[in-house]
VOVONU-409153 format. One record per residue (C-alpha): x, y, z. Coordinates in steps of 0.02 Angstrom, whole numbers, padded with zeros to 5 digits. Example, Ala and Ser with C-alpha at 12.3 -4.5 7.8 and 13.67 -1.06 7.14 Angstrom:
BEGIN
{east = 00615 | north = -00225 | up = 00390}
{east = 00684 | north = -00053 | up = 00357}
END
This chain:
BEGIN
{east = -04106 | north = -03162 | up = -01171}
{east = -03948 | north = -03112 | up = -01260}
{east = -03894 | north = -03207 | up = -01412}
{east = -03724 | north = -03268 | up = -01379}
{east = -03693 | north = -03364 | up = -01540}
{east = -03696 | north = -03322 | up = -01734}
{east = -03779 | north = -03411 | up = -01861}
{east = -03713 | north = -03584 | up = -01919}
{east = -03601 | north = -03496 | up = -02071}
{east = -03498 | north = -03413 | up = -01949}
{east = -03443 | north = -03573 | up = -01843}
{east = -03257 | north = -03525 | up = -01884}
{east = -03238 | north = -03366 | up = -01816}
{east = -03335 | north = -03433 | up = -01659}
{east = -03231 | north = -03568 | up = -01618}
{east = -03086 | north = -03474 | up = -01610}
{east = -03179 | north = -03325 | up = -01521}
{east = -03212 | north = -03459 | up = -01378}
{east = -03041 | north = -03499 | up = -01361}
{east = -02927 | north = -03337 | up = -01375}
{east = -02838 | north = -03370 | up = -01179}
{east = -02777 | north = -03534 | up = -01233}
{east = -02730 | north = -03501 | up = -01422}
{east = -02644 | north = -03340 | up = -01362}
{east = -02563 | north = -03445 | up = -01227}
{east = -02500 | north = -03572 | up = -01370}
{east = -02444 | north = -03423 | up = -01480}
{east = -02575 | north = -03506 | up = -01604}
{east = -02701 | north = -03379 | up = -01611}
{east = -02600 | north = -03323 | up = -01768}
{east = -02606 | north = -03451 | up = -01872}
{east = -02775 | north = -03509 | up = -01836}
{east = -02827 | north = -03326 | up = -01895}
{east = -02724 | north = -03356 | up = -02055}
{east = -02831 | north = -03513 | up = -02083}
{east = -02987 | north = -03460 | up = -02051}
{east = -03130 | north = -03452 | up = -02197}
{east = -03160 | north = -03277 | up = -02283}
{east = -03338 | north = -03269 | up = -02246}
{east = -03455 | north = -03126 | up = -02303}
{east = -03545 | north = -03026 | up = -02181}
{east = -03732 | north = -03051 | up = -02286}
{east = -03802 | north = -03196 | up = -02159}
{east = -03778 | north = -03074 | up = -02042}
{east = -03962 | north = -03032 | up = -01993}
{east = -04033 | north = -02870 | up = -01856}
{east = -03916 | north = -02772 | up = -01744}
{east = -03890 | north = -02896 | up = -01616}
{east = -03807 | north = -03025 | up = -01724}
{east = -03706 | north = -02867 | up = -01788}
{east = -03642 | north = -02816 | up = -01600}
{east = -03613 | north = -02992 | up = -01568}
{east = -03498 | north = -03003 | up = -01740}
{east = -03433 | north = -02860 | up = -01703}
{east = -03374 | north = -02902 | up = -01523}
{east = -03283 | north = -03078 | up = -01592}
{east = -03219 | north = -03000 | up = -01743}
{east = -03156 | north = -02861 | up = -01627}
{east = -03085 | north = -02963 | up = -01483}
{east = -03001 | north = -03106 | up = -01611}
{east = -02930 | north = -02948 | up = -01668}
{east = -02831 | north = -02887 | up = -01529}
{east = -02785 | north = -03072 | up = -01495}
{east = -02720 | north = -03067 | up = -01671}
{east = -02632 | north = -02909 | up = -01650}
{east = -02569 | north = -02921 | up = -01459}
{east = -02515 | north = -03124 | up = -01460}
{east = -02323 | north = -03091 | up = -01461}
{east = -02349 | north = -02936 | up = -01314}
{east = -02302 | north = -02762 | up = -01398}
{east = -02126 | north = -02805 | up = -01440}
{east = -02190 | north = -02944 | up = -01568}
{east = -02331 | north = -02810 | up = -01664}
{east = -02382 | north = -02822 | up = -01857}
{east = -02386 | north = -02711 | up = -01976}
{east = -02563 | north = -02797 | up = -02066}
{east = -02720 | north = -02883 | up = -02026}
{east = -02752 | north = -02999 | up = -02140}
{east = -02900 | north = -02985 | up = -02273}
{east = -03027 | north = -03143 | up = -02188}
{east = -03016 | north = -03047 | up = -02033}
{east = -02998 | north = -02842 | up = -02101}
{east = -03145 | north = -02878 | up = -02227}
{east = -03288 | north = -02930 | up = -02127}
{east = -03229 | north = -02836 | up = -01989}
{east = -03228 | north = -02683 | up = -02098}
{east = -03402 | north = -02705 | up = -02159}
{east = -03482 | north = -02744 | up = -01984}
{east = -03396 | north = -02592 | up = -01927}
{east = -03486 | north = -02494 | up = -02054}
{east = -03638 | north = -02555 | up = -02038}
{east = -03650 | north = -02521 | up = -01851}
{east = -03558 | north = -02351 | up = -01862}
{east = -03420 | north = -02396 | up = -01761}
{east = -03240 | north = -02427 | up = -01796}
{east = -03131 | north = -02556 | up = -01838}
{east = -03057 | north = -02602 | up = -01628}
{east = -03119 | north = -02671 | up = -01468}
{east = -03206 | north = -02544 | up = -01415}
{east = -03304 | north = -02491 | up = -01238}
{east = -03467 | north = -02545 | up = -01303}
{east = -03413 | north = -02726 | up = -01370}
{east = -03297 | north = -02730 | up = -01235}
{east = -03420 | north = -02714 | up = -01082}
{east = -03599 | north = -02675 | up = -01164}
{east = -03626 | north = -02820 | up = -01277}
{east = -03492 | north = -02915 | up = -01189}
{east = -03622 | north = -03005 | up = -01023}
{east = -03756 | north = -03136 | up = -01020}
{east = -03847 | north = -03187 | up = -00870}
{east = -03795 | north = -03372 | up = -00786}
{east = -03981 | north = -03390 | up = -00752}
{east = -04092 | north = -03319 | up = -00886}
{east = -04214 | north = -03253 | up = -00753}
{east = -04094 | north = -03226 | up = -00610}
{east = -04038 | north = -03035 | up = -00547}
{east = -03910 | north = -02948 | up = -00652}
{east = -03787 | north = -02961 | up = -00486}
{east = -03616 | north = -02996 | up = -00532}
{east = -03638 | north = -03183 | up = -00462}
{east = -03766 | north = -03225 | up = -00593}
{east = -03671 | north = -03136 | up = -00743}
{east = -03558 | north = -03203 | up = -00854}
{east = -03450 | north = -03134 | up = -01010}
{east = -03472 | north = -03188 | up = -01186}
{east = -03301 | north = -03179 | up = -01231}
{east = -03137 | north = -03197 | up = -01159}
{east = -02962 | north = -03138 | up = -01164}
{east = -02818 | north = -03186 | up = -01039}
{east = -02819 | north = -03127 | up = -00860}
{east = -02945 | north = -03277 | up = -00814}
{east = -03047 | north = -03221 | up = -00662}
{east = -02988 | north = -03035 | up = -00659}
{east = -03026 | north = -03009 | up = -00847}
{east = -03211 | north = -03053 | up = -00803}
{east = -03199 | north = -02967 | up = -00660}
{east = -03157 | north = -02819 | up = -00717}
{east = -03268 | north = -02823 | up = -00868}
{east = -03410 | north = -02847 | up = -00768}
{east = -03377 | north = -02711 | up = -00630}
{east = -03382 | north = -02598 | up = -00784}
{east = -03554 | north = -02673 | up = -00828}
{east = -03619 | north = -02638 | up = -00635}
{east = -03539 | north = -02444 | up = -00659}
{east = -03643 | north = -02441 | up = -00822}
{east = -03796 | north = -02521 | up = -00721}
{east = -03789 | north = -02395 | up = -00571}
{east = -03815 | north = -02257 | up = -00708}
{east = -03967 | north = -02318 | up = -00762}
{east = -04078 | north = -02203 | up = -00673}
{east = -03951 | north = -02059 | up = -00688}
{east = -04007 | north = -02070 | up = -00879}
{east = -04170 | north = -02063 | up = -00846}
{east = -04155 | north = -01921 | up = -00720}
{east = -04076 | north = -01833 | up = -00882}
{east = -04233 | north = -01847 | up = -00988}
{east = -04351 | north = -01800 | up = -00867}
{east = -04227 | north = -01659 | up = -00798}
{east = -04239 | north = -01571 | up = -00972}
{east = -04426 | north = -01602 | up = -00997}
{east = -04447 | north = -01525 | up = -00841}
{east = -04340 | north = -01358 | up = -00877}
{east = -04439 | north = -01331 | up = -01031}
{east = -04595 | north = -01355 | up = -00945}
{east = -04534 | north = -01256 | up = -00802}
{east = -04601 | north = -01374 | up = -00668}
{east = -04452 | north = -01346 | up = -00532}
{east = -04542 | north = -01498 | up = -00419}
{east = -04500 | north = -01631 | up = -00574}
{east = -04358 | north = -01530 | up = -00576}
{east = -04281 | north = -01564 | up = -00406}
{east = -04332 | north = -01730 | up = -00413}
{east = -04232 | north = -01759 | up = -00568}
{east = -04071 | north = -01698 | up = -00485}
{east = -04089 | north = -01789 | up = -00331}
{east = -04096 | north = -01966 | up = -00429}
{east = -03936 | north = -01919 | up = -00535}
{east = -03856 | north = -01868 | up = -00379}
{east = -03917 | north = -02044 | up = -00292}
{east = -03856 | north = -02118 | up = -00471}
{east = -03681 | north = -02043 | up = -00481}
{east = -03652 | north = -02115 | up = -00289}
{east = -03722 | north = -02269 | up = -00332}
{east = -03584 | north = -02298 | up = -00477}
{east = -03445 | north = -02227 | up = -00357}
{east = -03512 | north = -02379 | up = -00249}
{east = -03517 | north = -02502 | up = -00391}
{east = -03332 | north = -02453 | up = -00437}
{east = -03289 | north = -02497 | up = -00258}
{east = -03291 | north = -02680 | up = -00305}
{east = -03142 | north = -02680 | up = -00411}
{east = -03056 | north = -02719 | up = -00292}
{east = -03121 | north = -02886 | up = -00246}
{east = -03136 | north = -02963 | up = -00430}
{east = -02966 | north = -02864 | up = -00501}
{east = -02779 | north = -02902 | up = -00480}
{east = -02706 | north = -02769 | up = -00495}
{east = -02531 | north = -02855 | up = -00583}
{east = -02654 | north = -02974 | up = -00670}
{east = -02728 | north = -02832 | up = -00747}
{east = -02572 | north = -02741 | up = -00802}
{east = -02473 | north = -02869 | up = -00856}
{east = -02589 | north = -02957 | up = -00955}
{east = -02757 | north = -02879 | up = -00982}
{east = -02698 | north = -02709 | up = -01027}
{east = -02616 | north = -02734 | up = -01177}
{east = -02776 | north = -02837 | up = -01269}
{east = -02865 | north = -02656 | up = -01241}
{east = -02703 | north = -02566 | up = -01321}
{east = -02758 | north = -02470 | up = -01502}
{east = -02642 | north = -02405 | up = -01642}
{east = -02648 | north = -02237 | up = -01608}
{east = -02531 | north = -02117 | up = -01485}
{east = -02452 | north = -02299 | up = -01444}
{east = -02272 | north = -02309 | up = -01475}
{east = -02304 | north = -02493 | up = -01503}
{east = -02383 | north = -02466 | up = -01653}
{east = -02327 | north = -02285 | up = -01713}
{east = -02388 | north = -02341 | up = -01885}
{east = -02566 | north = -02380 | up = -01854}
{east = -02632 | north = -02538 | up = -01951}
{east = -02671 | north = -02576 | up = -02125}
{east = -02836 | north = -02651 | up = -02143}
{east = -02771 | north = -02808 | up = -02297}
{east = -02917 | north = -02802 | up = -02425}
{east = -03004 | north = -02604 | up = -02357}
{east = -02852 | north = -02485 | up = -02382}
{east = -02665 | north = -02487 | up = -02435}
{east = -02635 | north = -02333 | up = -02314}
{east = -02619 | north = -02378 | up = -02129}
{east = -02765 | north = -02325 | up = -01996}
{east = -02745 | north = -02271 | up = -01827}
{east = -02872 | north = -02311 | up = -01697}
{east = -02876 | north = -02268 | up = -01508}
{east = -02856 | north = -02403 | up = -01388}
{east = -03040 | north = -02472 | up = -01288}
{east = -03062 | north = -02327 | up = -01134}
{east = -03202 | north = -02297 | up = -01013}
{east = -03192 | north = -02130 | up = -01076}
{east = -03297 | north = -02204 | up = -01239}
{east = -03456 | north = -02221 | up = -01110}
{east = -03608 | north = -02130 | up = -01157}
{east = -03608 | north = -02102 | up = -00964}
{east = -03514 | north = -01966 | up = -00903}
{east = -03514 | north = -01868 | up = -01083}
{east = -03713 | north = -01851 | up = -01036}
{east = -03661 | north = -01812 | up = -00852}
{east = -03562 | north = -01667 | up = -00911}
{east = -03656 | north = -01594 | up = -01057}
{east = -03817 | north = -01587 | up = -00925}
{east = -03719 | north = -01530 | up = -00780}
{east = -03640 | north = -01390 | up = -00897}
{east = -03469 | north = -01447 | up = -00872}
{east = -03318 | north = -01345 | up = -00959}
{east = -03156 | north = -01473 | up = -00988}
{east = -02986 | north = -01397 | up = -01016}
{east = -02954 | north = -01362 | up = -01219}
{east = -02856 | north = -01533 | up = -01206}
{east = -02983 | north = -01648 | up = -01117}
{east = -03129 | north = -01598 | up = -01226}
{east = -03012 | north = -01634 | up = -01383}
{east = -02978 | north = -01792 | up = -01327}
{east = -03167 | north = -01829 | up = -01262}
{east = -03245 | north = -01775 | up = -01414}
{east = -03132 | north = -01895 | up = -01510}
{east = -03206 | north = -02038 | up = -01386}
{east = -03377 | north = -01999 | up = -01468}
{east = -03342 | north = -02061 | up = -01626}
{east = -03310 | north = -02242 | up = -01535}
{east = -03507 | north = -02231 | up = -01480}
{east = -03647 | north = -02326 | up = -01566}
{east = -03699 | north = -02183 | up = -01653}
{east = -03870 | north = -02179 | up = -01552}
{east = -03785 | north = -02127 | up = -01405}
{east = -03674 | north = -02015 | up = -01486}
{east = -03851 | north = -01922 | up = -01534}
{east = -03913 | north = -01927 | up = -01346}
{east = -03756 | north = -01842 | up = -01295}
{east = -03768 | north = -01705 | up = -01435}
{east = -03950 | north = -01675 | up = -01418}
{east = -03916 | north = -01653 | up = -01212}
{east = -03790 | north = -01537 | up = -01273}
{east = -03930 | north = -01439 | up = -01379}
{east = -04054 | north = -01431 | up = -01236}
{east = -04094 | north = -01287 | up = -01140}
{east = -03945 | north = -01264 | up = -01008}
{east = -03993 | north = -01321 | up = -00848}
{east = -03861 | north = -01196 | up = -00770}
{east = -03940 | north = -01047 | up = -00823}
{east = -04107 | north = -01101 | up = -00795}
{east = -04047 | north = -01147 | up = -00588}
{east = -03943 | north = -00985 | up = -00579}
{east = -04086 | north = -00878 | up = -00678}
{east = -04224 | north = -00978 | up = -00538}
{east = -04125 | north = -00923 | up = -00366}
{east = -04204 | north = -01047 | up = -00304}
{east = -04097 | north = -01109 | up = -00144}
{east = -04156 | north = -01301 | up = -00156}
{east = -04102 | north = -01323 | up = -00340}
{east = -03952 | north = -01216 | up = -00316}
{east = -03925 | north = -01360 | up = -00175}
{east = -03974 | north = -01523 | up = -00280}
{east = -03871 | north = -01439 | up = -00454}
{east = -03739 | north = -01451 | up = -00327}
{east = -03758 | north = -01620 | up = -00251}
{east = -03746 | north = -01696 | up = -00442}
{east = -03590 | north = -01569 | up = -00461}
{east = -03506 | north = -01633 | up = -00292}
{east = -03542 | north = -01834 | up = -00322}
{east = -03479 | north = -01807 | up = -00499}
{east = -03304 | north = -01740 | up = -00449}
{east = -03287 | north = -01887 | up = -00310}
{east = -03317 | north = -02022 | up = -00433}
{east = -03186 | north = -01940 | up = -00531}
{east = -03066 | north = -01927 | up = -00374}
{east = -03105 | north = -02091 | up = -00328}
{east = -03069 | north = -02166 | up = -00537}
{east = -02897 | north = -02088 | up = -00496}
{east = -02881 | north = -02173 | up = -00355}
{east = -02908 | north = -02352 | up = -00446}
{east = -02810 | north = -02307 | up = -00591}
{east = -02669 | north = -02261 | up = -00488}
{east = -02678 | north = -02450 | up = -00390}
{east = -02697 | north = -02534 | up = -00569}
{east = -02578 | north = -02427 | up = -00691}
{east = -02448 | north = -02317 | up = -00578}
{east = -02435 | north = -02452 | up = -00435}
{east = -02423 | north = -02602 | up = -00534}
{east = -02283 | north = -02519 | up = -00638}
{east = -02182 | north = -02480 | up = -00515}
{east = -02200 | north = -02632 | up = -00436}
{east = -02198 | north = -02747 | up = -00620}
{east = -02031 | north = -02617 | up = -00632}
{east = -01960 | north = -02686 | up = -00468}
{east = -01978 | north = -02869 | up = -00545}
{east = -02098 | north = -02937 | up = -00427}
{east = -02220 | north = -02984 | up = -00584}
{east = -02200 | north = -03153 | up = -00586}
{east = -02389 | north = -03177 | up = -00592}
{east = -02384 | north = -03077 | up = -00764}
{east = -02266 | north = -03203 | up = -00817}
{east = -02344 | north = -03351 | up = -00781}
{east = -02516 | north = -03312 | up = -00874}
{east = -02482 | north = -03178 | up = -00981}
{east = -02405 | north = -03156 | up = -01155}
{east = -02260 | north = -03034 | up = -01101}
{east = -02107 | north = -03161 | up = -01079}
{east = -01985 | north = -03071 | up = -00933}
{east = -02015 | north = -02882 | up = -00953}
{east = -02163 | north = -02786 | up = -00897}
{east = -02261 | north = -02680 | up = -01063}
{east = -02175 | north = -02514 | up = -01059}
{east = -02276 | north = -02442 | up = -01208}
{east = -02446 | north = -02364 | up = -01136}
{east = -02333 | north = -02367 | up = -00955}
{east = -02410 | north = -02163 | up = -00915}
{east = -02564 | north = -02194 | up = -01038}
{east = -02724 | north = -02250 | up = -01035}
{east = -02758 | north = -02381 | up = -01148}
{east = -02858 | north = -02251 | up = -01264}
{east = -02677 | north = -02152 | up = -01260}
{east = -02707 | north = -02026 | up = -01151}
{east = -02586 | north = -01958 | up = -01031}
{east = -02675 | north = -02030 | up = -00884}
{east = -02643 | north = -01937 | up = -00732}
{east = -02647 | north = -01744 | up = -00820}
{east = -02795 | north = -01806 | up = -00897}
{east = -02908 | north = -01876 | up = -00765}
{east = -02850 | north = -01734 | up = -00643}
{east = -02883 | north = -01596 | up = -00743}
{east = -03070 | north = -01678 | up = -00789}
{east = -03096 | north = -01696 | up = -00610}
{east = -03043 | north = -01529 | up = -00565}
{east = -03144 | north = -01444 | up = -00700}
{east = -03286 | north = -01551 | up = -00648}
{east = -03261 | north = -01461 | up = -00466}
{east = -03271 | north = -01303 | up = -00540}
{east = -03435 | north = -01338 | up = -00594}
{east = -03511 | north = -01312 | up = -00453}
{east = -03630 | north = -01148 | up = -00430}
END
């Protein structure tokens, strides 16, 4: 079962960790930060209780830096929370932010310890505001993440079975990250039952918001106690899953000079472990060549099929972002956001900051069309 509390020494961070919507709410989250215990990182003990420091440290963080909306940002975290966040960071090999994998990967624990992992049953470990949608749409992400379970696999035994040159395995391989890839299409579907759309710009975006490409925060951050000089780290982004960097790298996919820039920075927001799948997928034979170099008809077909579902879970992302982001502007814009006001931190005006960018800073719409399209253009 997943541990979902640190030892004893770090009771201080965890109380506040359990209680970021309401101290946020209160505009206390600040001040309880400033009182809170330095505490070393040394009782820390095995990679889970790392992850699990790292997601508190990482969401009490964002609280810290997002409580006053991104008109009321800071210019310094302060030393009891920059220290220990620092080191965890470093011993984990990931940086100093909210990321995708504290975010939604070590962010879920099951209701019933030996129930399903169905959405019903799940629960996060820790909260921001956005209540119901927040949870929502973490764990949608989770079920995305779950749906490309056997995708993965297929990826393993798809590159065994080029080097082996057993076409059978082969086909196999392709048809299960082809079922896989629909599968997550089908799990992103359900967005829409567990998200508000103005819930989730209003309020939720901005706790994912980084301090780099964010006008917000043109400065970056300056980590008290680490570094005099300011850093700059991208916002938390779906483009930091292992998932569709694998997709590609298998597939053979070619992203516009732009989009890989901005991908391959993503990597370096991996546990490194994945970062390493993704690179040694990348080393492997291609499984292009080897499918164009076989003429076989039936793997032309199924290379295809992975190709095809691929580019429609792309189209259909677009689609979603457009009803959370471009939507909800326009209609946050109009002033019909009261629900923003009532639960979130932004008093009157909608954010404006990240208003055409992802929350890792990306220019949304260019971006995820051109990665779609170039994903089309994969095809053989």
């Amino acid at each position: 079962s997943t541990k979902t509390e640190l030892p004893a020494p770090y009771g201080p961070w965890m109380e506040i960790a359990h209680d970021l919507p309401q101290l946020i709410a209160s505009h206390q989250l600040r001040s309880q930060v400033h009182q809170m215990p330095q505490l070393s990182t040394r009782h820390l003990r095995g990679r889970e209780e790392l992850h699990l420091a790292h997601l508190v440290l990482s969401f009490i963080t964002m609280s810290y830096l997002w409580q006053e909306g991104e008109e009321g940002t800071v210019k310094v975290l302060p030393r009891n929370l920059a220290v220990p966040f620092w080191e965890v960071s470093q011993a984990l090999g990931l940086p100093p932010i909210l990321s995708h994998a504290d975010f939604v990967l070590a962010n879920w624990r099951r209701k019933n310890p030996n129930g399903p992992l169905e959405i019903e049953n799940l629960d996060t470990i820790i909260s921001l505001p956005g209540g119901e949608s927040l949870r929502g749409f973490i764990l949608v992400t989770l079920l995305v993440e779950k749906a490309a379970v056997p995708g993965i696999k297929a990826i393993v035994q798809a590159i065994r079975a080029i080097v082996q040159l057993d076409e059978e395995t082969l086909h196999k391989a392709l048809r299960e990250l082809a079922e896989a890839i629909k599968d997550m299409s089908e799990a992103l579907k359900r967005m829409h039952d567990y998200v508000d759309p103005a819930v989730f710009y209003a309020v939720i975006r901005i706790f994912l918001s980084g301090w780099k490409d964010n006008p917000a925060m043109p400065d970056g951050l300056i980590y008290e106690g680490v570094s005099d000089e300011p850093m700059a780290y991208s916002g938390g982004s779906a483009a930091q899953s292992t998932v569709l960097h694998a997709f590609d790298e298998l597939l053979g996919i070619r992203h516009s000079q732009e989009s890989t820039a901005f991908l391959h920075r993503m990597r370096d927001y991996m546990p490194p472990a994945h970062r390493a799948f993704v690179e040694e997928i990348h080393r492997a034979p291609s499984l292009k060549q080897h499918v164009l170099s076989s003429g076989d008809a039936r793997l032309c077909a199924a290379f295809n099929q992975c190709v095809s579902a691929l580019a429609n879970f792309r189209s259909y992302h677009i689609t979603i972002v457009t009803k959370y982001i471009a939507v909800a502007a326009a209609k946050a814009k109009a002033g019909r956001a009261e629900v923003g006001e009532r639960v979130g931190p932004s008093v009157g005006k909608p954010p404006s900051a990240l208003e055409a960018k992802g929350t890792g800073g990306s220019h949304i719409f260019s971006f995820l069309k051109s990665v779609r399209d170039s994903t089309r253009e994969g095809m053989i």
